[in-house]
LOSEBA-833536 format. One record per residue (C-alpha): x, y, z; residue in three letters. Coordinates in Angstrom, 1 decimal. Each point is the difference from the previous one (the first is absolute). Layout:
// residues N
X/Y/Z/Ala .
...
This chain:
// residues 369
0.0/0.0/0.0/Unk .
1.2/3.7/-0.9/Unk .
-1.4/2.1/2.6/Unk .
0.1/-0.1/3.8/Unk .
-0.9/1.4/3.3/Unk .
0.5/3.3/0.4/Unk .
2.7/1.3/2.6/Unk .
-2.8/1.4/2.5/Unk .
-3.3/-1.3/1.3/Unk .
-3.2/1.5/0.4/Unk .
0.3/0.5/3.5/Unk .
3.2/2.7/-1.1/Unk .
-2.3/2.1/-1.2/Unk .
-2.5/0.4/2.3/Unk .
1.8/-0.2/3.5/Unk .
0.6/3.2/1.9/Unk .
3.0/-1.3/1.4/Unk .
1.5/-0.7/-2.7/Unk .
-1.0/4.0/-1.7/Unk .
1.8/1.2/3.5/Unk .
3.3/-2.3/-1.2/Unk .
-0.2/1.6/-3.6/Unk .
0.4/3.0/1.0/Unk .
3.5/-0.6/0.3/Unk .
0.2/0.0/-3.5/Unk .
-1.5/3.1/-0.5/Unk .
1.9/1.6/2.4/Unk .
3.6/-1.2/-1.1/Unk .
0.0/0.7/-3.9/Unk .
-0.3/3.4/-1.6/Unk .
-3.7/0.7/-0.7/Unk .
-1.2/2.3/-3.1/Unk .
-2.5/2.8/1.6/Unk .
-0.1/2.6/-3.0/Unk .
1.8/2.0/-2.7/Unk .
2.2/3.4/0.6/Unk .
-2.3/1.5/-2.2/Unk .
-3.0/0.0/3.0/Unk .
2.3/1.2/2.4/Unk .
1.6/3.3/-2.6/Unk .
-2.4/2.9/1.7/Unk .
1.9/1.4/3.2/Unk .
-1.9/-1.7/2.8/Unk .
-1.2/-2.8/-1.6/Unk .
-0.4/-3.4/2.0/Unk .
-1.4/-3.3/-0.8/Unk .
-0.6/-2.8/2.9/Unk .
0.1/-3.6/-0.2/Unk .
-0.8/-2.9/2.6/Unk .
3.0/-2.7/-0.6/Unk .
0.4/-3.1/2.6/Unk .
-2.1/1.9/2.2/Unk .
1.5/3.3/0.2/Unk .
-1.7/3.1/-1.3/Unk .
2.6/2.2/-2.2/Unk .
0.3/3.3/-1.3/Unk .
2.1/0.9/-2.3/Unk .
0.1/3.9/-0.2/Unk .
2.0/2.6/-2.0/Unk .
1.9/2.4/2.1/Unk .
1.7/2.7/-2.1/Unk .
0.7/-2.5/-2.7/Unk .
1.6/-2.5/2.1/Unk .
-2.4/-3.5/0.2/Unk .
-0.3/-1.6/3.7/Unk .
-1.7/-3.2/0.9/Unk .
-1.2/0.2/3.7/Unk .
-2.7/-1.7/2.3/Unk .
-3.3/1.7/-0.4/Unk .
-1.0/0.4/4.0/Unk .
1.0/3.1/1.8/Unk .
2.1/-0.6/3.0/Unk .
-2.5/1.7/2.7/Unk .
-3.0/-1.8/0.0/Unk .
0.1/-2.4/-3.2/Unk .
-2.5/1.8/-2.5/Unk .
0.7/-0.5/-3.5/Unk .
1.8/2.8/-1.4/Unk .
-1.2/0.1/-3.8/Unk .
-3.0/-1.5/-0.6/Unk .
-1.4/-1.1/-3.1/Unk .
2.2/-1.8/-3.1/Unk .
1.9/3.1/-1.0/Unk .
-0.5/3.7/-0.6/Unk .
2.3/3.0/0.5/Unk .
0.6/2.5/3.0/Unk .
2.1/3.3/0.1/Unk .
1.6/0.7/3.6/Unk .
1.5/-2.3/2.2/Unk .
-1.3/-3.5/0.7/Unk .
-2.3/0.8/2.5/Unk .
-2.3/-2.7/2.3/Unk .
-3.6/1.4/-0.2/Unk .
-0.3/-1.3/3.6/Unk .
1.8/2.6/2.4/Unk .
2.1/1.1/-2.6/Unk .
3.7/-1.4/0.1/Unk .
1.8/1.0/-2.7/Unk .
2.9/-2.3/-1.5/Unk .
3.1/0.5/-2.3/Unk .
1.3/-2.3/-2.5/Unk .
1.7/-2.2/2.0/Unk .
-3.3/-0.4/2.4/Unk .
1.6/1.9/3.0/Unk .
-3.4/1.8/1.7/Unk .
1.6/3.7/-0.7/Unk .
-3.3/1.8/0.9/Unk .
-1.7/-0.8/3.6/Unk .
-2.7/2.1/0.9/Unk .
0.8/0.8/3.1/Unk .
3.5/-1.8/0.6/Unk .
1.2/2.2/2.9/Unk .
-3.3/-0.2/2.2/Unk .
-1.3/-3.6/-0.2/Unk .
3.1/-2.1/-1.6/Unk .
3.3/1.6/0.7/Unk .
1.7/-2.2/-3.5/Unk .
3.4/1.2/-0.4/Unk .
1.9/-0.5/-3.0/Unk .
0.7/-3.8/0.3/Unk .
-3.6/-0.7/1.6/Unk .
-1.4/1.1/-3.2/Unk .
2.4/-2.1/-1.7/Unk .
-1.1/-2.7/2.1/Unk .
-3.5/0.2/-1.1/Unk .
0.6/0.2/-3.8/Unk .
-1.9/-1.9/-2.7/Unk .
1.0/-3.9/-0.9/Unk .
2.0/1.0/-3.3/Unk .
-0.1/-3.2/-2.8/Unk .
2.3/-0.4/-2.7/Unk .
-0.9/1.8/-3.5/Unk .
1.8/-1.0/-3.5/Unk .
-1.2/1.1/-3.4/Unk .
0.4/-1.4/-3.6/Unk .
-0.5/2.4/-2.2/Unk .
-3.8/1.4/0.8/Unk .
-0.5/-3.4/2.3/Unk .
-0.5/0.7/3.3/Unk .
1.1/-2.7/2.3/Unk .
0.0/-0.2/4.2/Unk .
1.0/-2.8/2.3/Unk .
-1.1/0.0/3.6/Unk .
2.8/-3.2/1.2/Unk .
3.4/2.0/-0.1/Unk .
3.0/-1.4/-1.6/Unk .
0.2/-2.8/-2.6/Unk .
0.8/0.9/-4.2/Unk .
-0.4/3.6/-1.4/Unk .
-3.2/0.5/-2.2/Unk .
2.8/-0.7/-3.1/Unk .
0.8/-3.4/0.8/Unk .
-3.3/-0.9/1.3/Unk .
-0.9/0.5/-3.2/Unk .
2.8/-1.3/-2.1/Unk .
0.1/0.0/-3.8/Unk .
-3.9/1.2/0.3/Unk .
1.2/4.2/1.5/Unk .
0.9/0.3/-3.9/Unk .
-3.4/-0.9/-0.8/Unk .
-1.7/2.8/2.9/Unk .
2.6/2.1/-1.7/Unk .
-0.9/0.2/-3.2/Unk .
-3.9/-0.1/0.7/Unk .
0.6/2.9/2.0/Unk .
1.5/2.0/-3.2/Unk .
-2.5/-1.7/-2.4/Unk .
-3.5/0.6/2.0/Unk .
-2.3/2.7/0.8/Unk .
-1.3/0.5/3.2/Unk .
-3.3/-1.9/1.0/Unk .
-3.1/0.4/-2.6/Unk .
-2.1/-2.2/2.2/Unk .
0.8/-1.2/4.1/Unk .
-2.7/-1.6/2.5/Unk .
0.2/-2.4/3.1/Unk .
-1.9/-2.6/0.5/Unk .
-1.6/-2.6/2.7/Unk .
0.0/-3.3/-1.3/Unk .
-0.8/-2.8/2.1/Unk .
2.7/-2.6/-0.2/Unk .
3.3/-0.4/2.0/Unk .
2.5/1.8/-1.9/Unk .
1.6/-3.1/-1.2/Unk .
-3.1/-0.6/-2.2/Unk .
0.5/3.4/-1.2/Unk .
3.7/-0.8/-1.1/Unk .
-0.6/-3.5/-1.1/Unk .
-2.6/1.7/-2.2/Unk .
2.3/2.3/-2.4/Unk .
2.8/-2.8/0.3/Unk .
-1.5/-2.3/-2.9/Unk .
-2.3/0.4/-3.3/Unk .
-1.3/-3.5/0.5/Unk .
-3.5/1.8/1.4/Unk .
0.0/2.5/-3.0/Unk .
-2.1/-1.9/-2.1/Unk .
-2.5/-0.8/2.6/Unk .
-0.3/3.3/1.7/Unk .
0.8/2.4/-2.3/Unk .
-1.4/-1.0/-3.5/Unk .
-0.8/3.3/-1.1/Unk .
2.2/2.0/1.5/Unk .
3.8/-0.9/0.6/Unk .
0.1/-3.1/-2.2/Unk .
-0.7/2.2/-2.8/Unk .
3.4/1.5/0.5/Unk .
2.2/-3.1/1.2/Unk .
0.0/-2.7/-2.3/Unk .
0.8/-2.9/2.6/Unk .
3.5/-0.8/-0.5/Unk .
1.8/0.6/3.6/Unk .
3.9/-0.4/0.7/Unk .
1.1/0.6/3.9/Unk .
3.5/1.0/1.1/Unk .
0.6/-0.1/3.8/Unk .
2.3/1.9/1.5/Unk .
1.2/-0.4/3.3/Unk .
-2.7/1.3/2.0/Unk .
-1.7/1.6/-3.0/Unk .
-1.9/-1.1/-2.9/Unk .
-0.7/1.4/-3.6/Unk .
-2.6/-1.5/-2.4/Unk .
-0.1/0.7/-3.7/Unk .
-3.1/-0.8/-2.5/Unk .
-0.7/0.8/-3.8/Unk .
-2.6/1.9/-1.0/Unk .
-2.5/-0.1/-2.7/Unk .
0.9/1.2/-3.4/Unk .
-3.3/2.0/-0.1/Unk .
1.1/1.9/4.0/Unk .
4.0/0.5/-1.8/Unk .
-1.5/1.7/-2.7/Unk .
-2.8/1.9/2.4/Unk .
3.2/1.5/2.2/Unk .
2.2/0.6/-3.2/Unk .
-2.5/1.8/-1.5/Unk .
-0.7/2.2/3.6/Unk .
3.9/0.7/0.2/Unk .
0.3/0.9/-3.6/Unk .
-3.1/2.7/0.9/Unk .
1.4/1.2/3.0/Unk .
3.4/-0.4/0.2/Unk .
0.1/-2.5/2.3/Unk .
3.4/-1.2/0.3/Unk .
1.0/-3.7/1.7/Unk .
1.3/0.2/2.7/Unk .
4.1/-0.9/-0.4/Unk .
0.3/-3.2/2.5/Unk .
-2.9/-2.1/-2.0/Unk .
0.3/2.0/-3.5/Unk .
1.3/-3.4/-1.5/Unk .
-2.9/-1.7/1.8/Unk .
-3.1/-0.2/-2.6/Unk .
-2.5/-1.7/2.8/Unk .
-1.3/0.7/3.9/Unk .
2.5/0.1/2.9/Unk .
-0.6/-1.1/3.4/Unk .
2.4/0.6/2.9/Unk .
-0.8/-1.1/3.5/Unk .
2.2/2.1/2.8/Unk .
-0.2/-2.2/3.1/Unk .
-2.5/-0.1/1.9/Unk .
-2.9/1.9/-1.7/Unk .
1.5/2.6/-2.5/Unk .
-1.3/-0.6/-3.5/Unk .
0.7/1.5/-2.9/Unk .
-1.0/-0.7/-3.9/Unk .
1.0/1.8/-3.2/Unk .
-2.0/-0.4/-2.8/Unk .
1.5/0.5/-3.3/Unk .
2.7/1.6/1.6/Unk .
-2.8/3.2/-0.2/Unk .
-1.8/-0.2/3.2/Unk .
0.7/-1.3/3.5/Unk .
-2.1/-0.7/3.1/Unk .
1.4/-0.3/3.2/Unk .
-1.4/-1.8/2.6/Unk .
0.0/-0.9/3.9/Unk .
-1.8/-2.6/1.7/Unk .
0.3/1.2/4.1/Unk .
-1.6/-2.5/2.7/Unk .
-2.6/2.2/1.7/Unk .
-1.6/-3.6/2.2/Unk .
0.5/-4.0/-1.0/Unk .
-2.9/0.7/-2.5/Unk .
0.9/3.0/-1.2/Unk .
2.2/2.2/-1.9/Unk .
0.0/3.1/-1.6/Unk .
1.1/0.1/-3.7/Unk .
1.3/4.0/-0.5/Unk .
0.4/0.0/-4.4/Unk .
1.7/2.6/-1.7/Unk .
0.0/0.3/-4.1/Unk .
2.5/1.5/-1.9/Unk .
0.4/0.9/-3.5/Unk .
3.2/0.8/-2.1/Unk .
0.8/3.7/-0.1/Unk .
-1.8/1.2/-3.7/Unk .
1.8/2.6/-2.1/Unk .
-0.1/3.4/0.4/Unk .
-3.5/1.5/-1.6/Unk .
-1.7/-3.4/-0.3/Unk .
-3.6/0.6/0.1/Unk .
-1.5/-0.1/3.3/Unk .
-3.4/-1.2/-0.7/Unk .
2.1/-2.8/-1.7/Unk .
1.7/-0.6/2.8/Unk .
-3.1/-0.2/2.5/Unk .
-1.8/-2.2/-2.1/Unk .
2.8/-2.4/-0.3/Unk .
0.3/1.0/4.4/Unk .
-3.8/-0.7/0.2/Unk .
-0.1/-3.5/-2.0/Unk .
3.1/-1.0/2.2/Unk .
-1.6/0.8/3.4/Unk .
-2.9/-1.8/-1.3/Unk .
1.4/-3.0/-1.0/Unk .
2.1/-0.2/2.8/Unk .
-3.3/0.4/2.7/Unk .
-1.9/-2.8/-1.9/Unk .
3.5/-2.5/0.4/Unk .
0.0/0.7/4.2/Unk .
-3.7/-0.5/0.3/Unk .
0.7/-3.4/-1.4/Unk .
2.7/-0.8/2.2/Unk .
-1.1/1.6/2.8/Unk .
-3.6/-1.9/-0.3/Unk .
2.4/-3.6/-0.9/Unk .
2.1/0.7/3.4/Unk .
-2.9/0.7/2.2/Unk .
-1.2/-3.3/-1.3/Unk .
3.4/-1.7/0.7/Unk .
0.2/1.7/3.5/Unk .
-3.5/-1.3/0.9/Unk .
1.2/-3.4/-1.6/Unk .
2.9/0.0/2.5/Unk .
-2.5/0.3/3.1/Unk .
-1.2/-3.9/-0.5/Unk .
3.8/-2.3/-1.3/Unk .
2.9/-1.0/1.8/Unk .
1.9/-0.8/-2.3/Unk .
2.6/1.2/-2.8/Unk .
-0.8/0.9/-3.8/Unk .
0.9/-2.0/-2.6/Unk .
2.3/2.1/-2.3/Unk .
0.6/-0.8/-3.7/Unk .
3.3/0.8/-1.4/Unk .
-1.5/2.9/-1.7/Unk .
-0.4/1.5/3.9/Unk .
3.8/-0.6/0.7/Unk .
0.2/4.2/0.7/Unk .
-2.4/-0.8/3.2/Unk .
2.5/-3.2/1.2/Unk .
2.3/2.6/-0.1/Unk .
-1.2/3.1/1.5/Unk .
-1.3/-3.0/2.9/Unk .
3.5/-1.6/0.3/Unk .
1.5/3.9/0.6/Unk .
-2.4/1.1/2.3/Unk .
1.0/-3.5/2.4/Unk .
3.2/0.5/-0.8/Unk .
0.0/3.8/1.6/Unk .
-2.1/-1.5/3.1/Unk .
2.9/-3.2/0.5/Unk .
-2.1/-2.4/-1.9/Unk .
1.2/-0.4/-3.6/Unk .
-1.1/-2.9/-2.3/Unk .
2.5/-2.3/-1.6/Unk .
């Protein structure tokens, strides 16, 4: 027989315990939480909740800081909402405490009366700082200190960020979204085209025309499929109106790119002219929320908007219609999971999940042979 048990049971993906453990993995490799381009405006901030932790990442004076969003007095949040933009100082809206870049509490309303903080008391009290690497416009932020820079975490893929970065335009089209599956669903999900025909008949499949070659690497993974004569000629025809340009790293590469950046960063390039970036972040064992961003290849000066917004619109369209399906197929899965025991049965068409399973034991000190 060709296929066999998958790595994990069903009883991985619905234990609390075992969501507490993964956290670990979240918290010890570099996690994506936006673009530079969100963060340009003086003052802006975006925050994130990774392994636990809530996060803001914050502008001061052009200089991008990662720190623990929970002011030191008395624990309220200190932005609220996903992101947005503030001029002055980072402020709580509580009583007021006022922070610097490096999360020292520089403003106390009434320091000398009621607290008495000297220099190093202040110091004492300053915001949990996180590590912050970039990649091009990729934003990345690790809560576990130490271990490899964002570069080698990456390896050979930082080339492909890089030039992605260059070649794309900022966001056309970004949403999150509640699904209800354990995130592992959600990755297991974009990791093979073996459900494409089932689930997507009208919508993705008309693009990818079933072929599938994997490449693992190391912790990593990156997927390539064809695509259909008909969706070459669609995008050819788009670029040739617009200007759209391929980007460099996957100019050579006539078909639809998948990368998977371990644990839940997903990012595909179709036709080398339009990327959507993805992550999958545990919110409860039965839930995750998916956080999409599109992105198109930057069009040539004077192409015509209304062009361009058509081609934006029928994108963001297509796109919405492909996550309905999968988020309706995981919910399905994640309910399935409620009522088994035991492990799936992989095909060696599914090989990507066997090793997305065997990396994530192998990170907790229980790799497969």
């Amino acid at each position: 027989m060709l296929a066999r048990p998958a790595l994990l049971t069903a009883a991985d993906y619905r234990d609390p315990a075992r969501l507490a453990a993964e956290r670990w993995l979240f918290a010890r490799h570099w996690q994506f939480v936006g673009f530079s381009d969100e963060l340009a405006e003086p003052g802006a901030w975006l925050t994130r909740e990774i392994a636990g932790e809530p996060v803001l990442v914050q502008d001061f004076d052009g200089e991008l800081r990662a720190l623990r969003n929970v002011c030191s007095h008395r624990f309220a949040r200190l932005r609220a909402g996903d992101a947005g933009a503030a001029s002055g100082p980072l402020r709580c809206p509580y009583h007021g405490w006022t922070y610097d870049r490096d999360g020292v509490p520089v403003g106390i309303p009434g320091n000398g009366d009621c607290f008495g903080l000297d220099r190093e008391g202040k110091r004492a009290l300053a915001l949990k700082r996180y590590e912050l690497e970039r990649v091009g416009r990729f934003l990345f932020v690790r809560i576990e200190p130490g271990g490899p820079s964002l570069a080698d975490w990456l390896g050979p893929h930082a080339a492909l960020l890089q030039s992605l970065s260059d070649g794309m335009s900022a966001p056309f089209a970004q949403e999150a979204q509640p699904w209800a599956a354990n995130w592992k669903v959600g990755v297991e999900n974009v990791l093979e085209v073996y459900h494409v025909d089932a689930v997507h008949a009208d919508s993705f499949r008309t693009v990818v025309d079933g072929s599938w070659r994997v490449v693992p690497s190391g912790l990593h993974s990156i997927g390539y499929a064809g695509i259909r004569p008909e969706a070459q000629r669609w995008w050819e025809g788009a670029g040739k109106r617009l200007g759209l340009t391929p980007v460099e790293a996957v100019a050579g590469v006539e078909g639809y790119v998948h990368l998977l950046l371990f644990p839940n960063l997903a990012i595909g390039i179709t036709a080398g002219r339009m990327m959507s970036v993805q992550t999958l972040e545990p919110t409860g064992p039965e839930n995750f929320t998916l956080r999409y961003r599109l992105c198109l290849a930057k069009a040539r000066d004077g192409a015509s908007k209304a062009a361009l917004a058509a081609l934006t619109s029928h994108l963001s369209a297509l796109n919405s219609q492909l996550l309905s399906e999968d988020r309706a197929v995981c919910g399905e899965v994640g309910a399935g999971l409620r009522h088994v025991e035991g492990a799936a049965l992989l095909g060696v068409n599914e090989d990507r999940l066997r090793h997305f399973h065997d990396m994530i034991l192998a990170q907790m000190g229980g790799g497969a042979a």
